[in-house]
TORDO-800895 format. One line per 4 residues: their letters; for each residue x, y, z of N, C-alpha, C. Coordinates in steps of 0.1 Angstrom, whole numbers, always signed. Layout:
BEGIN
A> X:Y:Z:X:Y:Z:X:Y:Z; ... $
REM end
This chain:
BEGIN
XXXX> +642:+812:+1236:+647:+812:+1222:+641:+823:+1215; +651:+828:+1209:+642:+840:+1198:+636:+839:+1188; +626:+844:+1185:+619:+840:+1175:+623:+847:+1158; +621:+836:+1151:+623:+838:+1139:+626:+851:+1135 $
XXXX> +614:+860:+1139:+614:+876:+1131:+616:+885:+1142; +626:+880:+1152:+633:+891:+1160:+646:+898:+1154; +648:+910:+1152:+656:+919:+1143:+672:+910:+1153; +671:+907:+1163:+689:+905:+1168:+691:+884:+1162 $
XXXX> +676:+881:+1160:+681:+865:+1150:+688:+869:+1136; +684:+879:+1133:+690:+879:+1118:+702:+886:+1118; +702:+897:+1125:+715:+900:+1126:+726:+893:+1132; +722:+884:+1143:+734:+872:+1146:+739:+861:+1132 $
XXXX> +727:+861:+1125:+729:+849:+1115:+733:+858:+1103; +734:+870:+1101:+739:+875:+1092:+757:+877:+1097; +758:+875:+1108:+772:+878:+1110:+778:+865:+1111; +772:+851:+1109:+776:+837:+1110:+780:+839:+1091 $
XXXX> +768:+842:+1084:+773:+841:+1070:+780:+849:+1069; +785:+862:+1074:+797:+866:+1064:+810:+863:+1072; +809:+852:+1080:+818:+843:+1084:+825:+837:+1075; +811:+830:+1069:+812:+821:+1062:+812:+822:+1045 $
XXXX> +816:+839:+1041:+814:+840:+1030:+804:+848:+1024; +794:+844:+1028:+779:+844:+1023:+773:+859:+1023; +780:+863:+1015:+777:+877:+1022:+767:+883:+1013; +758:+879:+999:+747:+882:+996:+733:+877:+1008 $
XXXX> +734:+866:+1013:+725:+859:+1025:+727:+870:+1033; +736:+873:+1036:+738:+885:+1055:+736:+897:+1048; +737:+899:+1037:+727:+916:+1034:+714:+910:+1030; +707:+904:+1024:+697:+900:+1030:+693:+899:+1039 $
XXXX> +699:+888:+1050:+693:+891:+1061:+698:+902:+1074; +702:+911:+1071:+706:+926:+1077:+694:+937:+1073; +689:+936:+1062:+677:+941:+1053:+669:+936:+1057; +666:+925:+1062:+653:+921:+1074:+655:+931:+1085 $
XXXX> +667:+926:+1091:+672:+934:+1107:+665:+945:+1103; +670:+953:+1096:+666:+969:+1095:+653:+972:+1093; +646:+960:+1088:+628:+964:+1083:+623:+964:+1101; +628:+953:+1105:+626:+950:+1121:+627:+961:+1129 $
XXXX> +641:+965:+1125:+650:+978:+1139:+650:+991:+1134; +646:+1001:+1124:+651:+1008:+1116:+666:+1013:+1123; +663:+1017:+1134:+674:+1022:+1141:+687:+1016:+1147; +685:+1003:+1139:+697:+993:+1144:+711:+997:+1138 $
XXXX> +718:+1006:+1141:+733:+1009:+1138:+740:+1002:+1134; +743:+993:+1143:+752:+983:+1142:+752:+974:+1128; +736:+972:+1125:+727:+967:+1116:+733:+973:+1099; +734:+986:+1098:+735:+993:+1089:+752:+990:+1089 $
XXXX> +759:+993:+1101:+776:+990:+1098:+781:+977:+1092; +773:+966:+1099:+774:+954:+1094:+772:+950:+1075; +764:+956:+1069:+761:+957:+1058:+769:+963:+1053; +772:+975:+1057:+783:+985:+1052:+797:+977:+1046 $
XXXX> +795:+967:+1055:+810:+957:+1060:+807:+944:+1046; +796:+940:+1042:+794:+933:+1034:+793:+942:+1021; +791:+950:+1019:+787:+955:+1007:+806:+958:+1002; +811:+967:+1012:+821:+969:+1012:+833:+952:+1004 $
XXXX> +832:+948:+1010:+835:+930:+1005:+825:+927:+992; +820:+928:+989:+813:+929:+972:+818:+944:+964; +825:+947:+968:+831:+961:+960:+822:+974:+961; +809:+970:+967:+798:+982:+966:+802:+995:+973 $
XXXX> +812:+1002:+973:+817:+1014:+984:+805:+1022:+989; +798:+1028:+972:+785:+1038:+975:+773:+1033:+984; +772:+1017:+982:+763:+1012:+990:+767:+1012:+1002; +781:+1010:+1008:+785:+1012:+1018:+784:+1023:+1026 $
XXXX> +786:+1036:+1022:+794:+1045:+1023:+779:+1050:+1028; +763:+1045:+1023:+751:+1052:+1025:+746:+1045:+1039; +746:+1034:+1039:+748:+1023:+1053:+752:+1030:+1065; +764:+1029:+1060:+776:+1043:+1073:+771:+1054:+1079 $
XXXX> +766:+1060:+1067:+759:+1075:+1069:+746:+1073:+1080; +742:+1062:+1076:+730:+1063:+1088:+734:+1060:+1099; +737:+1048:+1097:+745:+1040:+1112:+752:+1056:+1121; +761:+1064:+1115:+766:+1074:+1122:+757:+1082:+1127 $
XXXX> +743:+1086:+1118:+732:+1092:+1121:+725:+1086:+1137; +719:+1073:+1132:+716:+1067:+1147:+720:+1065:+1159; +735:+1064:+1157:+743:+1067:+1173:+759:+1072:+1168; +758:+1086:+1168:+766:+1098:+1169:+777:+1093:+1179 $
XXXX> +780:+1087:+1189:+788:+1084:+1201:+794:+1073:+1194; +791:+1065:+1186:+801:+1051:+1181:+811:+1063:+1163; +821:+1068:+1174:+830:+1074:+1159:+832:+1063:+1142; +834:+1051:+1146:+838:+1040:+1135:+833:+1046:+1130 $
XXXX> +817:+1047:+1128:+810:+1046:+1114:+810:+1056:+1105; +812:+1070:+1117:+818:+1082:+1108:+830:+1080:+1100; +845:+1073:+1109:+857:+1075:+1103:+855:+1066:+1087; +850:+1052:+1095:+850:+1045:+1079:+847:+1051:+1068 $
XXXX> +835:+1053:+1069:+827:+1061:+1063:+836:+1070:+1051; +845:+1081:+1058:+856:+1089:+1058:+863:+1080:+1048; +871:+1071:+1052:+881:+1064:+1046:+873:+1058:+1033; +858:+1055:+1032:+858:+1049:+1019:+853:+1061:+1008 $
XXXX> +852:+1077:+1014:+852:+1083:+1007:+867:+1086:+1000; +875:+1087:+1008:+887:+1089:+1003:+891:+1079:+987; +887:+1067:+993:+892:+1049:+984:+882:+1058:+969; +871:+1063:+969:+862:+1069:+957:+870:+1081:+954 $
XXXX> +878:+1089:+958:+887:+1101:+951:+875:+1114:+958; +869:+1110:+967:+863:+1124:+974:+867:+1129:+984; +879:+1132:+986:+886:+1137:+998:+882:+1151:+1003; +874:+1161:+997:+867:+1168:+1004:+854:+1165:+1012 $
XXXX> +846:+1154:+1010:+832:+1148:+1017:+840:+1138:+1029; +852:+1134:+1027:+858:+1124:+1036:+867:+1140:+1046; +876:+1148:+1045:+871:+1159:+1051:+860:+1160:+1060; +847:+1163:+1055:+836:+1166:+1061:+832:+1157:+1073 $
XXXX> +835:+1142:+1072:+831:+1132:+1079:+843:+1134:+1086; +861:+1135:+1088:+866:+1133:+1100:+866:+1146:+1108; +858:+1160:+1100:+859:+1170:+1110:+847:+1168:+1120; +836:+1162:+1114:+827:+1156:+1124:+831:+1146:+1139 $
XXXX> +840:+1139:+1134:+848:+1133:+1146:+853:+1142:+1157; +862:+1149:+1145:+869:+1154:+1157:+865:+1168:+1164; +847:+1170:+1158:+840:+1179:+1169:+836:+1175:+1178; +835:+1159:+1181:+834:+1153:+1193:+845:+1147:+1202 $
XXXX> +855:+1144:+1193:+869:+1138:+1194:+882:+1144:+1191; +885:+1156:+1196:+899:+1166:+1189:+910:+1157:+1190; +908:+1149:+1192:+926:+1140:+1196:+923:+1129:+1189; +909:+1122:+1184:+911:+1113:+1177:+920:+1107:+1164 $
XXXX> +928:+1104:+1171:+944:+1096:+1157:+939:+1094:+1141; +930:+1089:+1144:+923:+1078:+1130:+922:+1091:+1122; +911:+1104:+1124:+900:+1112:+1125:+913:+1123:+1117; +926:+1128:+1127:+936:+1135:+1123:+946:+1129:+1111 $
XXXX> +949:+1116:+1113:+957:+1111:+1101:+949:+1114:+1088; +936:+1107:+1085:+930:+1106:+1078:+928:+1119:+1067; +922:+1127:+1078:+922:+1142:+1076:+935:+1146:+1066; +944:+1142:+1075:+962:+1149:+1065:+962:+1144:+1053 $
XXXX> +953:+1131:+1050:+956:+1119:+1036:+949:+1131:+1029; +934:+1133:+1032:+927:+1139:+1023:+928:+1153:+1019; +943:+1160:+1026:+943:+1169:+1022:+953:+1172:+1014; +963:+1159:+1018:+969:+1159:+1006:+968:+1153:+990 $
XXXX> +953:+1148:+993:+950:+1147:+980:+942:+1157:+973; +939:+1168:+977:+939:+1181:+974:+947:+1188:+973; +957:+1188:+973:+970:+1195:+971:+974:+1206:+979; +964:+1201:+995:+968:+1213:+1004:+976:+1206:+1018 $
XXXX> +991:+1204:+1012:+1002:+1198:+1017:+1007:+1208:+1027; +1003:+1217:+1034:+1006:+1225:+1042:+995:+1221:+1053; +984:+1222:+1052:+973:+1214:+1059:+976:+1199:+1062; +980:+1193:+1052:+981:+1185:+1058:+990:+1180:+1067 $
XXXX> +1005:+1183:+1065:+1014:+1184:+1074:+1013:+1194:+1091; +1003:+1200:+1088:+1001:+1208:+1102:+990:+1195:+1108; +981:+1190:+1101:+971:+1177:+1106:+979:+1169:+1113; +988:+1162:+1103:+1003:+1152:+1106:+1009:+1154:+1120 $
XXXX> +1013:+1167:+1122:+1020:+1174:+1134:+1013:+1171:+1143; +998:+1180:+1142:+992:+1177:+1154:+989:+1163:+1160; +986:+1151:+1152:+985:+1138:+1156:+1000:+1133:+1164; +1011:+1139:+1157:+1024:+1133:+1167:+1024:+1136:+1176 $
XXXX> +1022:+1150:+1179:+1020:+1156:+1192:+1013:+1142:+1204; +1003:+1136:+1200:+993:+1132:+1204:+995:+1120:+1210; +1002:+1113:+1197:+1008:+1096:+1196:+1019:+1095:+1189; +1032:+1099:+1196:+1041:+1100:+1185:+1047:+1083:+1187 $
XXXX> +1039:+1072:+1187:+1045:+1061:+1187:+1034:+1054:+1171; +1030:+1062:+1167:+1027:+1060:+1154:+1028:+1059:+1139; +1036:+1046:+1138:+1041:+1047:+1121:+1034:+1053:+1111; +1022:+1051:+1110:+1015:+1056:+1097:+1015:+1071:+1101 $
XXXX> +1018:+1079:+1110:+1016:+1092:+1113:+1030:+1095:+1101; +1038:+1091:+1106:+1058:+1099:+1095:+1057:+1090:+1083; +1052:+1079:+1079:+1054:+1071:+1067:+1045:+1086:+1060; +1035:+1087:+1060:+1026:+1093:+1055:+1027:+1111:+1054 $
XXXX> +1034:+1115:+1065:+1038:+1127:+1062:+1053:+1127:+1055; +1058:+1116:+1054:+1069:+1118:+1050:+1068:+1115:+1032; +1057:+1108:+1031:+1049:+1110:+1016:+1046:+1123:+1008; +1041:+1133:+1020:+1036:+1148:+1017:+1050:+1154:+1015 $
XXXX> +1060:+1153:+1025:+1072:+1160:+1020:+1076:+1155:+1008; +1081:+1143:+1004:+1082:+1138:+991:+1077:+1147:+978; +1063:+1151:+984:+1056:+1153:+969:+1060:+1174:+970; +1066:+1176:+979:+1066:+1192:+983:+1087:+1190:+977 $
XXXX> +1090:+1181:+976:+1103:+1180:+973:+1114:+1184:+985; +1105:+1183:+995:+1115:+1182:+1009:+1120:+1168:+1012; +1132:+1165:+1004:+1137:+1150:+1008:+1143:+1149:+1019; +1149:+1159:+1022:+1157:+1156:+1039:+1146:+1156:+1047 $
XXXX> +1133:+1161:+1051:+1124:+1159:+1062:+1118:+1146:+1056; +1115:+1138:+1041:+1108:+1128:+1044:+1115:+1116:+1048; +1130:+1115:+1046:+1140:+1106:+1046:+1142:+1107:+1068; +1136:+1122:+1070:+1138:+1125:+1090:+1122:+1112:+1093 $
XXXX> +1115:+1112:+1082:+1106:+1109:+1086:+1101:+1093:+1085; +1106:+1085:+1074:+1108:+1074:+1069:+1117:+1068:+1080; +1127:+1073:+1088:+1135:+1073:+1091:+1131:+1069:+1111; +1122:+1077:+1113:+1112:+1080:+1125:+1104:+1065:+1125 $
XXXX> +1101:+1066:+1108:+1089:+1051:+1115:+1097:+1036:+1111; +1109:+1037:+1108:+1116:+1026:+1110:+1122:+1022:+1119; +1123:+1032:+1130:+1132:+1032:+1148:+1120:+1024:+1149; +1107:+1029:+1149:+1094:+1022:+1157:+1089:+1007:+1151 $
XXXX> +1092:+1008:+1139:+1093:+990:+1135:+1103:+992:+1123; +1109:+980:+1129:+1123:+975:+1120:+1115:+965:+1113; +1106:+962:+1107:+1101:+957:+1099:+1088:+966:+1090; +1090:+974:+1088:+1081:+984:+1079:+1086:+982:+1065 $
XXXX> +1079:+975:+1060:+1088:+973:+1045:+1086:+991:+1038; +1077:+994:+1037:+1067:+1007:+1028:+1075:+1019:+1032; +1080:+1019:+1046:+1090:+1029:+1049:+1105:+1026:+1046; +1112:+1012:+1045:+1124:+1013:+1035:+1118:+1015:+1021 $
XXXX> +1115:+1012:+1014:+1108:+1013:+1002:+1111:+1028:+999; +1101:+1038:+1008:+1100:+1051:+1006:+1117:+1060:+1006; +1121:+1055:+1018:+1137:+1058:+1024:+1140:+1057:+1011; +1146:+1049:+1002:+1153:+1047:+996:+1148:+1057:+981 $
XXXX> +1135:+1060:+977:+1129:+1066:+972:+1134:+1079:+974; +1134:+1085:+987:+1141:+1100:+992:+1157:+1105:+990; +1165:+1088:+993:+1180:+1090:+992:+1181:+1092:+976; +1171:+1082:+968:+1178:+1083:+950:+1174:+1100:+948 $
XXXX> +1166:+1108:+955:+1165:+1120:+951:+1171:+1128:+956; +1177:+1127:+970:+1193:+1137:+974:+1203:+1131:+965; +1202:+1119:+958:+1213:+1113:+947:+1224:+1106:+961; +1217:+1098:+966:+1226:+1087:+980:+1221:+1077:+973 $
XXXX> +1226:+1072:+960:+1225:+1057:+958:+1230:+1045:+966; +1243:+1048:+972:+1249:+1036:+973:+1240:+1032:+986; +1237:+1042:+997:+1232:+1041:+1009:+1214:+1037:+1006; +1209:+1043:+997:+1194:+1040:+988:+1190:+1026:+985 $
XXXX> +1202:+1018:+980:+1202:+1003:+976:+1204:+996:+989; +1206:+999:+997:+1207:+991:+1011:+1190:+988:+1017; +1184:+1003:+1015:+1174:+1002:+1020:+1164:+996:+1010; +1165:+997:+1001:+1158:+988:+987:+1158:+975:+991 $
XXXX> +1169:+966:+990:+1174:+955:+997:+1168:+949:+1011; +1165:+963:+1020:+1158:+954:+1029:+1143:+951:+1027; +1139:+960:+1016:+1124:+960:+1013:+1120:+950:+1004; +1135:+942:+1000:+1127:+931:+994:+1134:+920:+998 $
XXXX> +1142:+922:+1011:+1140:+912:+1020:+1127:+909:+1027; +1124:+918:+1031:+1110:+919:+1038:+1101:+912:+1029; +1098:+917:+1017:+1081:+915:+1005:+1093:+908:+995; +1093:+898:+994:+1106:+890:+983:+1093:+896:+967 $
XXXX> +1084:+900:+967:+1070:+901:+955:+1071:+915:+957; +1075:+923:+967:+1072:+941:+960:+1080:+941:+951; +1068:+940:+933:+1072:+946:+919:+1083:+958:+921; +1077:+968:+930:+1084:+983:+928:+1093:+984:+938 $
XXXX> +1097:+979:+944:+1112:+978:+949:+1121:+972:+943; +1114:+959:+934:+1129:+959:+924:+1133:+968:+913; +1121:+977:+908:+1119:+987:+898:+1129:+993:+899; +1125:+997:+917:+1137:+1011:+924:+1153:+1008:+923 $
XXXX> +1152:+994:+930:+1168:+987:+924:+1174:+985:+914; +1166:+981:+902:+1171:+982:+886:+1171:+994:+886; +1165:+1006:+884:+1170:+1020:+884:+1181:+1024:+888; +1185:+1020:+901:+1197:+1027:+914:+1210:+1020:+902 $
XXXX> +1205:+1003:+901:+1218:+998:+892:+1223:+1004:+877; +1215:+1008:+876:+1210:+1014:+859:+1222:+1026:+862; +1219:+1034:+869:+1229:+1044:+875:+1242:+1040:+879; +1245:+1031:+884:+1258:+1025:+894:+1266:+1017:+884 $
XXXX> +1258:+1013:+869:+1262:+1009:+858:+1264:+997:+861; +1253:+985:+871:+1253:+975:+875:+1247:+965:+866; +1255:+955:+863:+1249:+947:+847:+1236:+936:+855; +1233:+934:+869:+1223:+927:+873:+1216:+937:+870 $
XXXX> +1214:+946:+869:+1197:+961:+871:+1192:+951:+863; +1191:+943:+842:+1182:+934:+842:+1178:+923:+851; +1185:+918:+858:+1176:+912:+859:+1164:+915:+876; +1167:+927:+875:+1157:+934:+887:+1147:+940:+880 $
XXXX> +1150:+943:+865:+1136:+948:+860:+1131:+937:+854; +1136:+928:+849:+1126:+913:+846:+1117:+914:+863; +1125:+911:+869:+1109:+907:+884:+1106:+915:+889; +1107:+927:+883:+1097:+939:+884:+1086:+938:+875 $
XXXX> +1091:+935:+864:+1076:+931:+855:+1074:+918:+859; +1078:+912:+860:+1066:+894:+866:+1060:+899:+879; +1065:+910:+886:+1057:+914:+900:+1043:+930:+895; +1042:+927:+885:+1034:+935:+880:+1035:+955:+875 $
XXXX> +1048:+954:+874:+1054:+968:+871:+1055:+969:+855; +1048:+971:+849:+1045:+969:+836:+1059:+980:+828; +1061:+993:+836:+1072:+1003:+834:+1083:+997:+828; +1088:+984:+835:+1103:+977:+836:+1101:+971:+825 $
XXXX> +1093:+970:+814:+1099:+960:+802:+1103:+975:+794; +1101:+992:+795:+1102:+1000:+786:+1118:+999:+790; +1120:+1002:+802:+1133:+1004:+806:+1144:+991:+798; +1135:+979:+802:+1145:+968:+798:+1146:+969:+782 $
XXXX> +1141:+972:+771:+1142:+977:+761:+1151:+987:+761; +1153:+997:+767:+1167:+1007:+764:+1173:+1005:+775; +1176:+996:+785:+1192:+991:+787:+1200:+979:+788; +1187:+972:+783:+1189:+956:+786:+1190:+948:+771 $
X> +1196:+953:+762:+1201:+948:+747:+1211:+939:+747 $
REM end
């Protein structure tokens, strides 16, 4: 039996409480673990993982940093890491952490997608779509690879490659609500309504609650001079699209 103040008792019982919720008890007792282990990784990601579930990102994000420090070979703690710098608007430090990966990992998926996010939130949409590329290359059975670069085209105002691309990760699941959603987003901007509302339609077949798919549909009707468009921007605003009561004010009299 282990005893009390062995660093793997608390870390087992900190991973029973945030089973169970309890997730100020399991950073407590993870914060034992680590007085015990300093070097317990796992120890530090686990916390990372509770703090992260209390909203604490920067607490997290400092957790991560060591855990990746103490064992360089487990990538997670780098990529997370990565991803919650991105969730804080630091896409150049989240940069920094997936080029770290992929100096040990050049093919890592997570490492290259991620990468493409953060550089498209730097506004270097040329980098990122070369990132994008090279991950298809890799795994081209990956939806979030084309939903995501087909986002970068969008914002570069290339609608025919994002609609090639929307279009790519719907073959691979016929249930992607986020990529009809987007599809139909690309057709209202080559001006394909009638074919745009189809795909709208399946996106809220799919999420009957995506606010902004009915938004997109009251719009397309708004155009089409369709007298239901109110009532797609009424459940756009009860789905939290606050936009749709301006609109229902100038067309819905």
């Amino acid at each position: 039996m282990l005893k009390p103040t062995a660093s793997k008792y608390y870390f087992n019982k900190a991973n029973i409480e945030i089973k169970l919720n309890q997730l100020s008890f399991a950073i407590a007792d993870l914060t034992k673990t680590i007085e015990l282990d300093p070097n317990y990784a796992k120890a530090y990601a686990l916390r990372a993982n509770a703090k992260m579930a209390l909203n604490d990102k920067v607490g997290a994000i400092k957790d991560l940093d060591i855990a990746a420090n103490n064992n360089p070979a487990d990538l997670s703690f780098r990529i997370n890491k990565g991803k919650l710098q991105l969730d804080l608007g630091n896409a150049k430090k989240a940069i920094e952490d997936f080029d770290a990966v992929l100096q040990i990992d050049p093919n890592n998926i997570d490492a290259l997608v991620y990468k493409a996010v953060a550089f498209s939130k730097i506004g270097e949409s040329d980098n990122a779509i070369a990132q994008f590329s090279k991950a298809e290359k890799i795994q081209k059975s990956n939806t979030l690879i084309y939903l995501n670069r087909g986002n970068v085209y969008m914002e570069m105002g290339k609608y025919g490659k994002a609609k090639d691309d929307y279009l790519s990760a719907i073959q691979l699941d016929k249930n992607f609500t986020e990529a009809y959603y987007n599809l139909a987003r690309a057709k209202i901007k080559m001006d394909d309504f009638s074919s745009a509302i189809k795909d709208v339609d399946k996106a809220i077949a799919l999420d009957p609650k995506m606010g902004s798919a009915y938004l997109v549909r009251g719009f397309i009707k708004i155009k089409q001079k369709d007298a239901s468009a109110c009532s797609d921007l009424s459940k756009a605003g009860e789905f939290g699209e606050s936009t749709a009561y301006d609109l229902i004010k100038e067309y819905c009299k």
